[in-house]
N, C-alpha and C positions, 0 to 999 in steps of 0.2 A: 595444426596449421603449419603449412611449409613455406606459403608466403606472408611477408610483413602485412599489417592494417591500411587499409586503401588501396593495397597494389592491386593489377588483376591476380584473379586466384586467390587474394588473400580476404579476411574479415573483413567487413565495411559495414555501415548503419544499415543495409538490409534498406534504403531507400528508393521507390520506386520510381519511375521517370511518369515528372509532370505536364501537363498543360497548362499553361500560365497564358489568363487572358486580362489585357489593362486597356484602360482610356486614361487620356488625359487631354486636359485643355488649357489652352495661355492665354488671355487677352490683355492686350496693352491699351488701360484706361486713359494714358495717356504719355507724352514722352520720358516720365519722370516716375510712370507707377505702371509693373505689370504684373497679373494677379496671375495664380498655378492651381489648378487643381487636380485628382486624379485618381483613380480607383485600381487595385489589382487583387484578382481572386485567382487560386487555382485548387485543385484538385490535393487530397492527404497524400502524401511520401511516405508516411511510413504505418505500414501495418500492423495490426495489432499483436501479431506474432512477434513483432520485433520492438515492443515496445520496452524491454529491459535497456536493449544496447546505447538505445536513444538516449538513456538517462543523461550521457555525455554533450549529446546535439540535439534538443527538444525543438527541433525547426517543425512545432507542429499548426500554426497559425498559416491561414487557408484566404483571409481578406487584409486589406491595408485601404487605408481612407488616406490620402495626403492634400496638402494644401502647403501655399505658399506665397510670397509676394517679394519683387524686386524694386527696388526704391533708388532713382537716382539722386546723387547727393551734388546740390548748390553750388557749394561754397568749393567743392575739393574733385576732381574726378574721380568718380567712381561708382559703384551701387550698393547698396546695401541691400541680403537676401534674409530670409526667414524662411523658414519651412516646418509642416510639423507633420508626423504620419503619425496613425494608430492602427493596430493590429486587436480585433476586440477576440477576446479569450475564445481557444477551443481546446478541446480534450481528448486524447487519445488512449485509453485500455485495454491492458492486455495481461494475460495470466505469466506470471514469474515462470519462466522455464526449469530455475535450481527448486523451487519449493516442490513438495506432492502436488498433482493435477490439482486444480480447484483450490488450494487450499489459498492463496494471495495474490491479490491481483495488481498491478502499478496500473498508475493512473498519472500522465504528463499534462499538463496543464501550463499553457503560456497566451499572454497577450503582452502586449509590447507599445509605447510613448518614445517617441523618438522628437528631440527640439534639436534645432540647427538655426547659426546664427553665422552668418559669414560677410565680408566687406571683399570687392572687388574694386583692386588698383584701375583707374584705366590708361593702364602705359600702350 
C-alpha cells in the first residue's frame, strides 16, 4: 500500500455506498408534551469478502426503531427530552482471507440500545 487508511488510493472498510430510507413523525399532544417516533432501514455496506477488515467497524445493522418525547417543565423553563433507538441484530459472513480457502469463516454480528436523556435551557 502506498497510501495511508481512508485516503483515496489507500485501504478502507471495503464499504459499499448505501440507500438509506427513514420516516419519522412528531405530534404535539399538547403545549407541554410532544411525542417522536421513527424508523430507518438501509441496504448492507459491507460484503462478505470484506468481512475480516470490518472486524474494526462492525457497522452491520440495516434497521433502527426510535422513539421519543419532549416534556415541558412548570416550574423552570425549559424541556426535558428522552429518546430511545434499537438496532435488532444482523449478521454478516465471510471466509478469512489469511486462512486456506474454506477452512474459517468470521461471522460480525451487532445490534445496538441506545437511552438518551437531555434538559433544554429555554434562554
Amino acid at each position: 500500500m502506498t497510501s495511508p487508511l481512508g485516503t483515496e488510493g489507500g485501504a478502507g472498510f471495503g464499504w459499499d455506498d448505501v440507500d438509506v430510507y427513514k420516516l419519522g413523525v412528531q405530534w404535539t399532544a399538547s403545549p407541554d408534551w410532544t411525542w417522536r417516533a421513527g424508523y430507518s432501514t438501509t441496504n448492507q455496506p459491507i460484503r462478505s469478502s470484506d468481512v475480516l477488515f470490518n472486524i474494526l467497524a462492525p457497522g452491520v445493522v440495516e434497521d433502527h426503531f426510535t422513539a421519543g418525547f419532549s416534556k415541558s417543565m412548570q416550574r423552570t423553563p425549559g424541556r426535558f427530552n428522552m429518546a430511545v433507538m434499537y438496532a435488532p441484530a444482523k449478521t454478516v459472513r465471510g471466509a478469512n482471507p489469511l486462512e486456506a480457502p474454506g477452512a474459517q469463516t468470521i461471522e460480525l454480528k451487532m445490534s445496538e440500545w441506545e437511552v438518551e436523556f437531555g434538559y433544554s435551557f429555554g434562554f
